[in-house]
Backbone as JSON Lines, residues from 0, in Angstrom:
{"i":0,"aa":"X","n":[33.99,155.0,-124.41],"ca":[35.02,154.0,-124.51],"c":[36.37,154.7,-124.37]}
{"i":1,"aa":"X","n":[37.55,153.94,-123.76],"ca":[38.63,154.79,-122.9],"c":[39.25,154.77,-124.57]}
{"i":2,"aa":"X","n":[40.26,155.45,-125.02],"ca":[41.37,155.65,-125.89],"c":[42.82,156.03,-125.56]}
{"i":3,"aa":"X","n":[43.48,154.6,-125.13],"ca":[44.64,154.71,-124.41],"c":[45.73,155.0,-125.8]}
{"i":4,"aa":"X","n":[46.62,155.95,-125.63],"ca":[47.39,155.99,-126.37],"c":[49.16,155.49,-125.82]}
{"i":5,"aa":"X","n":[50.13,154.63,-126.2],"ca":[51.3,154.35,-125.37],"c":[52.02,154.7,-126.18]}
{"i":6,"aa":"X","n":[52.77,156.25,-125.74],"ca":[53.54,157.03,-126.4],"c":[54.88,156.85,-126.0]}
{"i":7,"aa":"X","n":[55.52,155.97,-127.3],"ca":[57.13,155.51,-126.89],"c":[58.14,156.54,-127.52]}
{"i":8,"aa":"X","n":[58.88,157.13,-126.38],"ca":[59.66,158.16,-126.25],"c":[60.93,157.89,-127.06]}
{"i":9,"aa":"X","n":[61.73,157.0,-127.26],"ca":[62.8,156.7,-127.63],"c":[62.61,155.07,-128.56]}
{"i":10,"aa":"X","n":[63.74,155.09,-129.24],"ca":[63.56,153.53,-129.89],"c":[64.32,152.11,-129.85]}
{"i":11,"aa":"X","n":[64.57,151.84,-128.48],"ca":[66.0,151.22,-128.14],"c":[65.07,149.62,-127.47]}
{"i":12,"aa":"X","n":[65.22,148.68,-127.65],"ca":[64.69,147.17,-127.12],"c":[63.5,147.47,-126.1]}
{"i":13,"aa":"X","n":[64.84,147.86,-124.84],"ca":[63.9,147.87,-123.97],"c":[62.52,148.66,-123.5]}
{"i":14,"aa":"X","n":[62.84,149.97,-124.48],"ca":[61.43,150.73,-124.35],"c":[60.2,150.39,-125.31]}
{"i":15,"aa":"X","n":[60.68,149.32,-126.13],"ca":[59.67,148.58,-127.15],"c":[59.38,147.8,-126.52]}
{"i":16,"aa":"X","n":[59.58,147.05,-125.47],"ca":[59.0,145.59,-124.63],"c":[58.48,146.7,-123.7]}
{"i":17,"aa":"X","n":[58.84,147.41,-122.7],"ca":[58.03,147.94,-121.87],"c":[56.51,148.56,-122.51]}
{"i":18,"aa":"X","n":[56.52,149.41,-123.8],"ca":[55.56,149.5,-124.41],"c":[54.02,148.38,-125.17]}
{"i":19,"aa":"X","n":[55.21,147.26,-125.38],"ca":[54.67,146.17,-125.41],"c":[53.67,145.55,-124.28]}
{"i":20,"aa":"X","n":[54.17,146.04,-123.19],"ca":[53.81,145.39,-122.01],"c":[52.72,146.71,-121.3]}
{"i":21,"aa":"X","n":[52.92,147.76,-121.58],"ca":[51.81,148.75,-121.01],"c":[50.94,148.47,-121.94]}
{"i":22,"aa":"X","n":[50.83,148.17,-123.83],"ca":[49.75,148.27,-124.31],"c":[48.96,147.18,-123.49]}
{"i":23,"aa":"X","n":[49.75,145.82,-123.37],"ca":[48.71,144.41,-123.16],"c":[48.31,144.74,-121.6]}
{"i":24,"aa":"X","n":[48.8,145.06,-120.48],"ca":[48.19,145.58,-119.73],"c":[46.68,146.74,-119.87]}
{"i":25,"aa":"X","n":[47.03,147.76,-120.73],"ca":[45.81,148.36,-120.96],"c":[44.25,147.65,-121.97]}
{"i":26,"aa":"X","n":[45.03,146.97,-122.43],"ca":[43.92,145.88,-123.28],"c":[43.36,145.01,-122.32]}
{"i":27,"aa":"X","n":[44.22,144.73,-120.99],"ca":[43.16,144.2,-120.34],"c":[41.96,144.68,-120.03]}
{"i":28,"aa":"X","n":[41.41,145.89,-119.82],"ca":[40.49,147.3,-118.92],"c":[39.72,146.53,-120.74]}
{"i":29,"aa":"X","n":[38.41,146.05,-120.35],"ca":[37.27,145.98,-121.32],"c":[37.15,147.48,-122.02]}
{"i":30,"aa":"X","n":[36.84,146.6,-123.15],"ca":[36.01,147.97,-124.14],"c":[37.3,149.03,-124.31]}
{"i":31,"aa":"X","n":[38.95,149.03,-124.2],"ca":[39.34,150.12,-123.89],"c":[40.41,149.71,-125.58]}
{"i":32,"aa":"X","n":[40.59,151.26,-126.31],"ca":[41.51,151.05,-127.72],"c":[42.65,151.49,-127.06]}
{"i":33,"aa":"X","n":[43.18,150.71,-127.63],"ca":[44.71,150.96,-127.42],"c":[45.47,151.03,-128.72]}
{"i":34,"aa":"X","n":[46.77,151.98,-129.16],"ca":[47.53,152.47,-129.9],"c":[48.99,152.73,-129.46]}
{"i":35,"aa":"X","n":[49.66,152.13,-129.84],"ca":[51.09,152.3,-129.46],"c":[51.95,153.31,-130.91]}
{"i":36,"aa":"X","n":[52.62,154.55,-130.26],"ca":[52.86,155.11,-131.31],"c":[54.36,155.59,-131.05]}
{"i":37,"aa":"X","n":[55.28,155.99,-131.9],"ca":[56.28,156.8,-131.94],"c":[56.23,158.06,-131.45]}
{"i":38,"aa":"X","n":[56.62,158.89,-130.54],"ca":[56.78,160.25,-130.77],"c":[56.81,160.91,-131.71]}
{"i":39,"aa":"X","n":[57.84,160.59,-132.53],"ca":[58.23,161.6,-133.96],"c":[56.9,161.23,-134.66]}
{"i":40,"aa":"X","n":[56.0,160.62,-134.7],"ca":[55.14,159.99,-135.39],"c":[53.77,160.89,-134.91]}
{"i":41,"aa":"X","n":[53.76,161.83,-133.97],"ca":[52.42,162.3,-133.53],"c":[52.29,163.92,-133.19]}
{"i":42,"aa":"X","n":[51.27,164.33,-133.61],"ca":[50.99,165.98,-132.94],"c":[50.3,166.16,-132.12]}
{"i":43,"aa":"X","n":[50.0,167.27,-131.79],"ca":[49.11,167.52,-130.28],"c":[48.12,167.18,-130.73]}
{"i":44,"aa":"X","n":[46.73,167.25,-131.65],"ca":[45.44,167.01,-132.18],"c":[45.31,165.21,-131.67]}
{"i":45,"aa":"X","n":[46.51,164.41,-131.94],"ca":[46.9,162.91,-131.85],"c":[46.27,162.77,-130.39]}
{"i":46,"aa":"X","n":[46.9,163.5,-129.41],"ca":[47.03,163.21,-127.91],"c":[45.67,164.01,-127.54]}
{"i":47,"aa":"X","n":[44.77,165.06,-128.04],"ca":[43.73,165.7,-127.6],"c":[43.04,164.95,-127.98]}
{"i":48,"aa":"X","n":[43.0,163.81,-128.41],"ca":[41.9,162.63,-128.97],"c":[41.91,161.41,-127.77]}
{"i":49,"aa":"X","n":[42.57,161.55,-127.27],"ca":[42.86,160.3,-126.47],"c":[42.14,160.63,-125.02]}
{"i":50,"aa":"X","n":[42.13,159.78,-124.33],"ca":[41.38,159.7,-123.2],"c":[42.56,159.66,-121.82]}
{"i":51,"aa":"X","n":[43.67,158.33,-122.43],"ca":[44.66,158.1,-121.54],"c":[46.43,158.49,-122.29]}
{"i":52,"aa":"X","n":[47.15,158.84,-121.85],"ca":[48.35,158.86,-122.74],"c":[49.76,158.19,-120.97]}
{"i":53,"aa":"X","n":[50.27,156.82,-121.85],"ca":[51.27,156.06,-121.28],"c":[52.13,156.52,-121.78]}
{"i":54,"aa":"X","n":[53.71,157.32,-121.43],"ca":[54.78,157.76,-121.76],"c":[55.83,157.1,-122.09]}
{"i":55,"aa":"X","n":[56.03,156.35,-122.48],"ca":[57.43,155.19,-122.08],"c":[59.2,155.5,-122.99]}
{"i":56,"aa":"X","n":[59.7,155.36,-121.81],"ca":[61.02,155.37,-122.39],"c":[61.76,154.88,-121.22]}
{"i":57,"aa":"X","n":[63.17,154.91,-121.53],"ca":[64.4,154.09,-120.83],"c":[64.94,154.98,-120.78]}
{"i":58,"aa":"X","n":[65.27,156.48,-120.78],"ca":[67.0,156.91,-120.37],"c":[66.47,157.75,-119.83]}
{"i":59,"aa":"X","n":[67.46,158.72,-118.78],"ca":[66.95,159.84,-118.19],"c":[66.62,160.87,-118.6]}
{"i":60,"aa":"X","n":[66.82,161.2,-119.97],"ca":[66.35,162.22,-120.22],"c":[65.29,162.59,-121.39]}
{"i":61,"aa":"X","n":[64.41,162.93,-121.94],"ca":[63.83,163.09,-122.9],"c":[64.18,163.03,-124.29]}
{"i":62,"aa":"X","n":[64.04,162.01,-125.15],"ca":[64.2,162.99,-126.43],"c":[63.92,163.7,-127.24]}
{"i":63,"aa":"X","n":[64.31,164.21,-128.36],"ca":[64.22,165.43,-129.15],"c":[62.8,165.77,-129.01]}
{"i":64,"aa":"X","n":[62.12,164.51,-129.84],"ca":[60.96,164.8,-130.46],"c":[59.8,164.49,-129.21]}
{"i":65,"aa":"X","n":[59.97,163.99,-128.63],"ca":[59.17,164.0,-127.23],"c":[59.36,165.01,-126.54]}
{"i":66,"aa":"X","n":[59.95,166.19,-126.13],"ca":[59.99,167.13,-125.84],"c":[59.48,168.4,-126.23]}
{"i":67,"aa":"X","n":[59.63,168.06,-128.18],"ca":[58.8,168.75,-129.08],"c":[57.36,168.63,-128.56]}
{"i":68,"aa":"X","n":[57.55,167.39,-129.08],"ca":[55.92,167.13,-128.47],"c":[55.07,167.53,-127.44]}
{"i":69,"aa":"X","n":[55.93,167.62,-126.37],"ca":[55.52,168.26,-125.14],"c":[55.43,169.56,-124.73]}
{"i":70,"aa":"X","n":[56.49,169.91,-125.53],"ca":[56.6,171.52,-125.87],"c":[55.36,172.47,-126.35]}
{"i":71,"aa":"X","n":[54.83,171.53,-127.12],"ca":[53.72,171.82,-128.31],"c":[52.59,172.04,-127.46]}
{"i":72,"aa":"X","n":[52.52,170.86,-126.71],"ca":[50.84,170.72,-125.62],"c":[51.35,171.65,-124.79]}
{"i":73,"aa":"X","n":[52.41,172.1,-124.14],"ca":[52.38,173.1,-123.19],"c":[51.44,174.29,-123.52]}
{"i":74,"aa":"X","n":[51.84,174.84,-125.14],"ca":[51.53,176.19,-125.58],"c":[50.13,176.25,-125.94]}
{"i":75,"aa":"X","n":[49.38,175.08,-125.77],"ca":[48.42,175.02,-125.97],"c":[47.43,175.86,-124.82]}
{"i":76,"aa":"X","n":[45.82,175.64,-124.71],"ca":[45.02,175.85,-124.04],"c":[44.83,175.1,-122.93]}
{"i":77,"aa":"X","n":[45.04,175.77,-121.45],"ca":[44.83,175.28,-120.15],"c":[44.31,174.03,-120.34]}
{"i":78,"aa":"X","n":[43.08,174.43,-120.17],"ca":[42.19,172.88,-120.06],"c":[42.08,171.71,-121.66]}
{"i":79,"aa":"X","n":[43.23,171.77,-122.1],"ca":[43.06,170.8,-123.36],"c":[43.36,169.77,-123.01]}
{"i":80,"aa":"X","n":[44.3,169.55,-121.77],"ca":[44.51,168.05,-121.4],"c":[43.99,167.42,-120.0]}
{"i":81,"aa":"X","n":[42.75,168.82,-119.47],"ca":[42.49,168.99,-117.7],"c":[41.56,166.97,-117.57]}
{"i":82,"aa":"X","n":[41.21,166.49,-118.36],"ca":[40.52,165.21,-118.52],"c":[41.2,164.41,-119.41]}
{"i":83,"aa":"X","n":[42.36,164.09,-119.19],"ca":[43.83,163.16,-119.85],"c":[44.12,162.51,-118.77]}
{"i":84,"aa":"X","n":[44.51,161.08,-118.87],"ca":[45.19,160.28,-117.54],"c":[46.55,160.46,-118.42]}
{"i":85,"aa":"X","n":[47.58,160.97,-117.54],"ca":[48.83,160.5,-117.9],"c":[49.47,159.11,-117.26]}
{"i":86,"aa":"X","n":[50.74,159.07,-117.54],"ca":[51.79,157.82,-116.6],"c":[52.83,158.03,-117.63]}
{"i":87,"aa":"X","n":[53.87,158.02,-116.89],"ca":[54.79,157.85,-117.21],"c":[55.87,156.43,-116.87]}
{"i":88,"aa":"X","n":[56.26,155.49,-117.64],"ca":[56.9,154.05,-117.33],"c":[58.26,154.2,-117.94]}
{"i":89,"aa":"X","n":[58.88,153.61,-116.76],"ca":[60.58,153.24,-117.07],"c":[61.71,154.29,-117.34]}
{"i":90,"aa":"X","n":[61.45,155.2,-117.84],"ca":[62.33,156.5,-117.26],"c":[63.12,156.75,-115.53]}
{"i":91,"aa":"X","n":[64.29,156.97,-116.06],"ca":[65.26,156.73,-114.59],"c":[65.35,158.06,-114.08]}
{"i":92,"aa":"X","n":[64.54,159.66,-114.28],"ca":[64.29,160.35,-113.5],"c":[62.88,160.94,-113.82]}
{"i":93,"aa":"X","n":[62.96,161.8,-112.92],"ca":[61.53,161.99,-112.44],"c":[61.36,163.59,-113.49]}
{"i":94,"aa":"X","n":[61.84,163.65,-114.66],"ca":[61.8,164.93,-115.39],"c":[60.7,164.92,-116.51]}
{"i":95,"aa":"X","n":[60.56,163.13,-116.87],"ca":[59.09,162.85,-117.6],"c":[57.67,163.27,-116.86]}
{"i":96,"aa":"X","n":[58.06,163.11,-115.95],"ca":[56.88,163.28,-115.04],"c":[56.54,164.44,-114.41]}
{"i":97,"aa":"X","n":[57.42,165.72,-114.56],"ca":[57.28,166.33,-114.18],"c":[56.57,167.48,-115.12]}
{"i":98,"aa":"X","n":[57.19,167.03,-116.5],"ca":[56.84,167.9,-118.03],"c":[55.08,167.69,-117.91]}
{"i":99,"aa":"X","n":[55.32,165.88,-117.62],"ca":[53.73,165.52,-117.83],"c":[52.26,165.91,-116.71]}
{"i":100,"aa":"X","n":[52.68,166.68,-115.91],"ca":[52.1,167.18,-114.46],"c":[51.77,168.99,-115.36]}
{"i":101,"aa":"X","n":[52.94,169.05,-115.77],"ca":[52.35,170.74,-116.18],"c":[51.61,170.49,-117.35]}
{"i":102,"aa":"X","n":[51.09,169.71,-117.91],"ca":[49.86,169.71,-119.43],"c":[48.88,169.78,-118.06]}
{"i":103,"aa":"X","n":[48.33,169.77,-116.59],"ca":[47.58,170.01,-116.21],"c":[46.38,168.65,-116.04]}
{"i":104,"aa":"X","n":[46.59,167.38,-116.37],"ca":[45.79,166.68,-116.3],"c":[45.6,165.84,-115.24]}
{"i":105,"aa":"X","n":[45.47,164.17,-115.07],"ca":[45.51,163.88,-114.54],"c":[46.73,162.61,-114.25]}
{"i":106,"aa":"X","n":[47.26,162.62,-113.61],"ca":[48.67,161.97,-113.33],"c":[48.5,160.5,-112.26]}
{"i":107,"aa":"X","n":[48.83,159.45,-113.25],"ca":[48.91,157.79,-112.24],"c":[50.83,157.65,-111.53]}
{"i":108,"aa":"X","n":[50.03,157.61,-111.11],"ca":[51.74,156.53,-110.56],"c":[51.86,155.38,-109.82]}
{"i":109,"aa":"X","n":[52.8,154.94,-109.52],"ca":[52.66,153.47,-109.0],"c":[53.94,154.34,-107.83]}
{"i":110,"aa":"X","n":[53.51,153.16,-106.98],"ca":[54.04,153.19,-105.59],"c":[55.79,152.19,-106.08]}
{"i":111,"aa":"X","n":[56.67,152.11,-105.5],"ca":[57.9,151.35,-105.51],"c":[57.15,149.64,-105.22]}
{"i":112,"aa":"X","n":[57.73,148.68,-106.18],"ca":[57.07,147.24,-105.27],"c":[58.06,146.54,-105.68]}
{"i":113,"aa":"X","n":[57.96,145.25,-105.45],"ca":[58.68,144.16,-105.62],"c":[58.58,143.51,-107.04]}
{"i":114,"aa":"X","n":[57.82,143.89,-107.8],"ca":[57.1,143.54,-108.9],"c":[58.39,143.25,-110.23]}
{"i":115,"aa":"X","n":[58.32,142.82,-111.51],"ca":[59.16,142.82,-112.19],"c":[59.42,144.27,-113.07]}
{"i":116,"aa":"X","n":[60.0,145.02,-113.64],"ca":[59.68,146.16,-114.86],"c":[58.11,145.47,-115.64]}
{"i":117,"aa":"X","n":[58.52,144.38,-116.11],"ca":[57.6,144.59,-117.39],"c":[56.23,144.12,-116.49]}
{"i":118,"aa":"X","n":[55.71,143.46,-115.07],"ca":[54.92,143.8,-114.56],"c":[54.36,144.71,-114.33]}
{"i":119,"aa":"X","n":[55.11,145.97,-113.39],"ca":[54.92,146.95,-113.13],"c":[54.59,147.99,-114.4]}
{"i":120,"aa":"X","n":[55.26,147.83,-115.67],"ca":[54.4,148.27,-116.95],"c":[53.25,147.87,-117.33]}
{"i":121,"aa":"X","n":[52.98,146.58,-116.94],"ca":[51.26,145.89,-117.17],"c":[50.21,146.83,-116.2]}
{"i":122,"aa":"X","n":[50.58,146.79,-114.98],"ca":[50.31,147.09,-114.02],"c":[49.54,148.62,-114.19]}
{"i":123,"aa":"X","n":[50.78,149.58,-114.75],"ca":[50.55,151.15,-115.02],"c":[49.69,151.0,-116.21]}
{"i":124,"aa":"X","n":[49.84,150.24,-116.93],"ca":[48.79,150.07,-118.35],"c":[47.32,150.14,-117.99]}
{"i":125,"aa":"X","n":[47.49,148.98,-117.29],"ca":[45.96,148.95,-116.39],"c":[45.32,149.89,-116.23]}
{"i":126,"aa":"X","n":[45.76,150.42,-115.16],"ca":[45.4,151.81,-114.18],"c":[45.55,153.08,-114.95]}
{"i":127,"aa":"X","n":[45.94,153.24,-116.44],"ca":[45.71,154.54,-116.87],"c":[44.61,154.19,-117.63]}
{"i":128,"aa":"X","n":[44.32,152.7,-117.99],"ca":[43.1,152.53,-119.13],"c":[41.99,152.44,-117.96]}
{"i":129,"aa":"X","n":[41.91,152.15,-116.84],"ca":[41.04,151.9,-115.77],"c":[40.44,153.3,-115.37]}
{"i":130,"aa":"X","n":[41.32,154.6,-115.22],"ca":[41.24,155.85,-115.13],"c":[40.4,156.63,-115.92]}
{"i":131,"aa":"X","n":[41.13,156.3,-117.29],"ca":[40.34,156.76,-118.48],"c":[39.08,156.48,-118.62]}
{"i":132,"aa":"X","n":[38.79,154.85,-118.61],"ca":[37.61,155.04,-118.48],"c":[36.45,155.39,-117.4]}
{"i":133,"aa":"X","n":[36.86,155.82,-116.46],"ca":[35.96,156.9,-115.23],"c":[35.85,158.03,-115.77]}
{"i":134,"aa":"X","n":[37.15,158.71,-116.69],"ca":[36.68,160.01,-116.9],"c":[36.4,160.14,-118.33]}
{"i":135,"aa":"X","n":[36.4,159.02,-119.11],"ca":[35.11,159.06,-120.18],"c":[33.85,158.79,-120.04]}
{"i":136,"aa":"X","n":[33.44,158.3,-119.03],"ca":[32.19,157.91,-118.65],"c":[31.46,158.65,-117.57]}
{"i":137,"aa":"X","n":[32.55,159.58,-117.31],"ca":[31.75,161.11,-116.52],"c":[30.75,161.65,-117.26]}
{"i":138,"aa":"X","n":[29.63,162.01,-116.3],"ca":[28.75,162.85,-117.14],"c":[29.53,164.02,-117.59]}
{"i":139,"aa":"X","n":[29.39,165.34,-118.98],"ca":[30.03,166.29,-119.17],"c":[30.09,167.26,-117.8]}
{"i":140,"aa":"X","n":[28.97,167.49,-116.56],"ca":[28.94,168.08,-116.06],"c":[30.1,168.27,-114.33]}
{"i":141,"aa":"X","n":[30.86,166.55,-114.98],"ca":[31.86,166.32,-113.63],"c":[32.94,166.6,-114.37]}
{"i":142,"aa":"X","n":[33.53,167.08,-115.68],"ca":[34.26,167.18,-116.25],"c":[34.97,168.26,-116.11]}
{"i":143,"aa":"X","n":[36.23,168.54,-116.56],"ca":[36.71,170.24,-116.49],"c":[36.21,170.83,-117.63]}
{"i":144,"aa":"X","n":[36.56,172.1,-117.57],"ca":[35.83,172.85,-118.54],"c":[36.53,174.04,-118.78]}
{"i":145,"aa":"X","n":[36.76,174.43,-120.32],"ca":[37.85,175.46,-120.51],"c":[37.68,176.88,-119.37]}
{"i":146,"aa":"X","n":[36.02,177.13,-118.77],"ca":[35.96,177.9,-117.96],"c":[36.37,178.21,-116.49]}
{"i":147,"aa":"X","n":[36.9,177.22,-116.03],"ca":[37.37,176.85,-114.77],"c":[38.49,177.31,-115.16]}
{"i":148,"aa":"X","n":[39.4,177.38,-115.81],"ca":[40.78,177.79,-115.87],"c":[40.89,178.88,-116.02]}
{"i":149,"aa":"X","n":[40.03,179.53,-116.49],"ca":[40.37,181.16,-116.83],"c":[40.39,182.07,-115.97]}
{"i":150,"aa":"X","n":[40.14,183.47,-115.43],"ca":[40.09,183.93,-113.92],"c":[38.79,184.61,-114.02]}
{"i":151,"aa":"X","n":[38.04,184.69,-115.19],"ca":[36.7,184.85,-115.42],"c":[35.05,184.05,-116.02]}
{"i":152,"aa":"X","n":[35.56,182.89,-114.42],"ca":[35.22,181.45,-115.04],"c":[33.77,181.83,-114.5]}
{"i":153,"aa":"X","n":[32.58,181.6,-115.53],"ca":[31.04,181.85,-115.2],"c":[30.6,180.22,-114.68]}
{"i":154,"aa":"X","n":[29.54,180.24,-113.98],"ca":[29.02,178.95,-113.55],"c":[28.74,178.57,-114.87]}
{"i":155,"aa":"X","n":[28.03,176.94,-114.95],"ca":[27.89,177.05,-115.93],"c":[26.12,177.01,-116.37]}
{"i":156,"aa":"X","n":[25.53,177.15,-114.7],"ca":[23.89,177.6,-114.71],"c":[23.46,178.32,-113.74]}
{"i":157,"aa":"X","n":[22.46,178.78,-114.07],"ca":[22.29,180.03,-112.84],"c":[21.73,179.65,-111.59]}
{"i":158,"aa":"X","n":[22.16,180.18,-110.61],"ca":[22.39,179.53,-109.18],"c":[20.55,179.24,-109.25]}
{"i":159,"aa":"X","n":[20.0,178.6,-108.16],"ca":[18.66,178.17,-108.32],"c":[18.21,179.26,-106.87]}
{"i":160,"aa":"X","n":[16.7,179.42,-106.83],"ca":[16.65,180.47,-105.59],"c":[15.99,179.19,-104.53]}
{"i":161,"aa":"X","n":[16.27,180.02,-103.42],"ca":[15.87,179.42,-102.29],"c":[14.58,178.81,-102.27]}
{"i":162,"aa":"X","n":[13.76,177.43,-101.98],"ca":[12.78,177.41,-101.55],"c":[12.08,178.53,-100.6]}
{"i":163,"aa":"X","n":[10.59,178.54,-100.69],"ca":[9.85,179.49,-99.89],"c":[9.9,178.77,-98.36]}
{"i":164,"aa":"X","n":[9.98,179.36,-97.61],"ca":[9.59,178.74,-95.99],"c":[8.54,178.93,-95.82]}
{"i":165,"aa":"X","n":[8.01,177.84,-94.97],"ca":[6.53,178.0,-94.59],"c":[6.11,178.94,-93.65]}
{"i":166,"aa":"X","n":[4.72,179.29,-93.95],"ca":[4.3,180.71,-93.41],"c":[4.95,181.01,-91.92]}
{"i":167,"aa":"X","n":[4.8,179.23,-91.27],"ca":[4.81,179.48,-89.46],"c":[6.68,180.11,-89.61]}
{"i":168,"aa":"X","n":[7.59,179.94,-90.01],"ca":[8.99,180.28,-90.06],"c":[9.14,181.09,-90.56]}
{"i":169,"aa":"X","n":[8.16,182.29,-91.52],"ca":[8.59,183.75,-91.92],"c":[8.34,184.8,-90.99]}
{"i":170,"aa":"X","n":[7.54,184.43,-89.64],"ca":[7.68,185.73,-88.98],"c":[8.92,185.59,-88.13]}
{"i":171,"aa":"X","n":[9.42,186.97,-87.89],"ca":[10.82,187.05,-86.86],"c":[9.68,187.33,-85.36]}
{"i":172,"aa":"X","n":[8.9,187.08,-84.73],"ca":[7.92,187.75,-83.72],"c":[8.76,186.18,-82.85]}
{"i":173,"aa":"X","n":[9.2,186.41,-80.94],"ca":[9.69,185.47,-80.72],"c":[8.91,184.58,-80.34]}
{"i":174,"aa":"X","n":[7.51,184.76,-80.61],"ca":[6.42,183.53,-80.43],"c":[7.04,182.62,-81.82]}
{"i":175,"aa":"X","n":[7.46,182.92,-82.52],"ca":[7.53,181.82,-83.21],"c":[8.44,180.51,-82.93]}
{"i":176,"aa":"X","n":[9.78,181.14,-82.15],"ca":[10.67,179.8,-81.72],"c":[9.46,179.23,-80.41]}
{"i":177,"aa":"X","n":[8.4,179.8,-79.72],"ca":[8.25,179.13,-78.61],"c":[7.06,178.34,-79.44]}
{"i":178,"aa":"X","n":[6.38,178.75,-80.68],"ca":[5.56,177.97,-81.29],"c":[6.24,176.35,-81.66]}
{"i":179,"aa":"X","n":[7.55,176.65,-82.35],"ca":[8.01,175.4,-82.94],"c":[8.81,174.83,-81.7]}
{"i":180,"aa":"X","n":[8.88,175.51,-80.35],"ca":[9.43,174.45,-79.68],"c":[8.33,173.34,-79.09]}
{"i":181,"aa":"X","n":[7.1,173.88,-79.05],"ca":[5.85,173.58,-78.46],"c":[5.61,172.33,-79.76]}
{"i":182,"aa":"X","n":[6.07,172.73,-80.96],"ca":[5.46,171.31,-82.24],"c":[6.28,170.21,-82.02]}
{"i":183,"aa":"X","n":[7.68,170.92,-81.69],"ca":[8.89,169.8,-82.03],"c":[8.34,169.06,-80.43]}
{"i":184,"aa":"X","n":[8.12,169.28,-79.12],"ca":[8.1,168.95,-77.65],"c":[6.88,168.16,-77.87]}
{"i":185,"aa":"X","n":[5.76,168.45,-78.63],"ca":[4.13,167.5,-78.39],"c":[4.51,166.49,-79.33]}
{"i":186,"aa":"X","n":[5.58,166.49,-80.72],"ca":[5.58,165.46,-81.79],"c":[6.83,164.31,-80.63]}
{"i":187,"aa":"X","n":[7.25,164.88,-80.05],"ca":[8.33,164.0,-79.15],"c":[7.26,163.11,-77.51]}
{"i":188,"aa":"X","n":[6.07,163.14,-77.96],"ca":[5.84,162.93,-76.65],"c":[5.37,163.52,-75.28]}
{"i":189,"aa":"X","n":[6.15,164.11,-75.19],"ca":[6.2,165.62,-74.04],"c":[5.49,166.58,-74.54]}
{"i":190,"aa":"X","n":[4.81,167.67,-73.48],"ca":[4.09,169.02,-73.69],"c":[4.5,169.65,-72.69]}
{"i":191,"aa":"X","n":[5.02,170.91,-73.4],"ca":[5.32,171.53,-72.36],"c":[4.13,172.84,-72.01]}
């Protein structure tokens, strides 16, 4: 089950209605929890629980404690957020989004439309709870894995060996291509 979290960056009207409007968008996506929280209100353990994390704020630049916050997951471990949907909504530059690209996960965005704000917040709600749940419902084995990130990443099973070939294809003698051209030419019809 997806665990969308809509992490509101600042505390001013309009980033409480846009939040408003990404949670009920993500409540649409069945089966999916949704939590709308404060920044100052959360630690990294908060966001390593979650499946999806919606960013929302109104001004261009970050604040304090959202930055903290972000600060925090940076110093963390590579792959702690490599299976996270981010999005970022309503921010007037592209510096939320850019913080939220280096936690390494996975990043929604919406294309420019004609749509209203608080649509286009329904909209992104959707599509990060829609996300989430694909990559909660991955088997563990399509997932990332703290070993992929490291530069001494082991498979995570041992390669399998080749089937045996059949006897007629282990000799190198060149009767053998004129043998199998002679099987493949009589199964077609033709003899040569």
């Amino acid at each position: 089950m997806p665990k969308v979290l809509v992490l509101v960056a600042d505390d001013s009207d309009a980033t409480k209605l846009l939040a408003t409007c990404v949670a009920e968008g993500a409540r649409a996506v069945r089966f999916t929890e949704v939590d709308v929280r404060a920044a100052e209100s959360l630690d990294v353990e908060a966001l390593r629980e979650c499946t999806g994390v919606a960013i929302v704020g109104t001004t261009q630049g970050l604040s304090l404690s959202l930055a903290k916050l972000l600060d925090a997951c940076e110093s963390g471990a590579a792959s702690d957020f490599a299976n996270t949907v981010f999005a970022s909504v309503g921010f007037d530059g592209d510096l939320a989004l850019e913080r939220i690209a280096r936690l390494g996960g996975i990043v929604v965005t919406e294309r420019e439309s004609d749509l209203t704000p608080d649509e286009r917040a329904k909209h992104v709600g959707r599509r990060v709870a829609k996300v989430a749940e694909w990559t909660a419902g991955a088997p563990a084995r399509l997932r990332f894995s703290a070993a992929q990130f490291s530069g001494d990443a082991q498979p995570d099973r041992p390669a399998r060996p080749k089937p045996a070939q059949p006897a007629a294809l282990q000799t190198t003698a060149p009767s053998a291509s004129a043998r199998m051209l002679r099987m493949v030419s009589t199964t077609s019809g033709s003899t040569r």
